[in-house]
N, C-alpha and C positions, 0 to 999 in steps of 0.2 A: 812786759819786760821790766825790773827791776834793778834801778841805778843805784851808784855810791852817790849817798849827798854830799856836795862840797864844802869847803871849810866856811861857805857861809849860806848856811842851809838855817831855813826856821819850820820849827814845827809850828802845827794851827791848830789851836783849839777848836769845839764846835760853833764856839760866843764869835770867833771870825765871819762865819757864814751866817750864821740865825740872826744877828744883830744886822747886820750888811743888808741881808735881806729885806728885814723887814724896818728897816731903819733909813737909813742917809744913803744905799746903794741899792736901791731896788734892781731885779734886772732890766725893766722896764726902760728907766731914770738914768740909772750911769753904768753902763755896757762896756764902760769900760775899765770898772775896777776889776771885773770879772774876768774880762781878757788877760789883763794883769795877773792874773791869778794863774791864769792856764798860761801864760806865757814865762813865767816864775817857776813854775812847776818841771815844763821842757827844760829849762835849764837847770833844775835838782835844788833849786833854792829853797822850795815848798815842803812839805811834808805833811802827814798825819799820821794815824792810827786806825786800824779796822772798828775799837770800841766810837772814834768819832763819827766816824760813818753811819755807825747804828743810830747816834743821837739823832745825824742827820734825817735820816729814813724815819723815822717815829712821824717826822711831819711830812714827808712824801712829794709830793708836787714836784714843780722847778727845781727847786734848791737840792731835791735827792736828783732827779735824774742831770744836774750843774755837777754834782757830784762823782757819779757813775759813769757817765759817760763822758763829760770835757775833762775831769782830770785822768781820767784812767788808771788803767792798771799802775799797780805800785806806787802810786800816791797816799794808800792808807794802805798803810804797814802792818803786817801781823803783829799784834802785840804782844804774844805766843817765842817770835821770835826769838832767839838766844840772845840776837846781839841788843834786843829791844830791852829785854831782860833784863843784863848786864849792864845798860846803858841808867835803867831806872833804877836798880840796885846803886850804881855811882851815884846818881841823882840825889835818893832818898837818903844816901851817906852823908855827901855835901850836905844836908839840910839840917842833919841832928849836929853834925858840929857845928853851923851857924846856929841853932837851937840852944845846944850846951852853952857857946859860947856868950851869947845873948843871955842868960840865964845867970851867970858869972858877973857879966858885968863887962868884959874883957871884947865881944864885937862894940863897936860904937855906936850913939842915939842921936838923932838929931838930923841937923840936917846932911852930916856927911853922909847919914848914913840913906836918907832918903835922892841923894845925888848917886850915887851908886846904883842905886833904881831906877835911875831917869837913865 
């Protein structure tokens, strides 16, 4: 079954899982970042993409079947998509005119701009 994300939905890269894993969240170690995960997910806050899943699966074990099978169906979204499409078409818009405008001189340097980021 495939939900609408809510107005405070994050997508997740693969460096979520691969890092966690093999770093400061083993599944072993803290069991419960991972529940977190799955319990973030049931409420449509979570998200991904079909191409991160592929990343995930290259390394196989735990961490693909953490993947396949606790987050389930339509957690990794067809990237295929239209509305997936349209969404990174906006994306990659938003980015050329922060691009242009950095380029100009006209977005700003420093720290406000590094506060914006945080």
């Amino acid at each position: 079954m495939t939900s609408t994300p809510t107005d405070t939905t994050y997508l997740l890269d693969a460096t979520v899982f691969m890092q966690a894993k093999d770093a400061h969240y083993r599944f072993s170690f803290c069991p419960a970042f991972w529940e977190f995960l799955v319990a973030a997910r049931r409420e449509d806050k979570l998200l991904s993409i079909d191409k991160i899943l592929g990343e995930i699966a290259t390394g196989g074990g735990d961490l693909q079947a953490f993947a396949s099978v606790r987050l389930g169906d339509g957690f990794f979204r067809d990237s295929g998509d239209s509305a997936v499409v349209a969404e990174f078409a906006r994306l990659t818009a938003w980015v050329q005119v922060l691009r242009k405008d950095f380029e100009t001189g006209v977005f700003p340097r420093g720290a406000p701009t590094q506060l914006r980021a945080g």
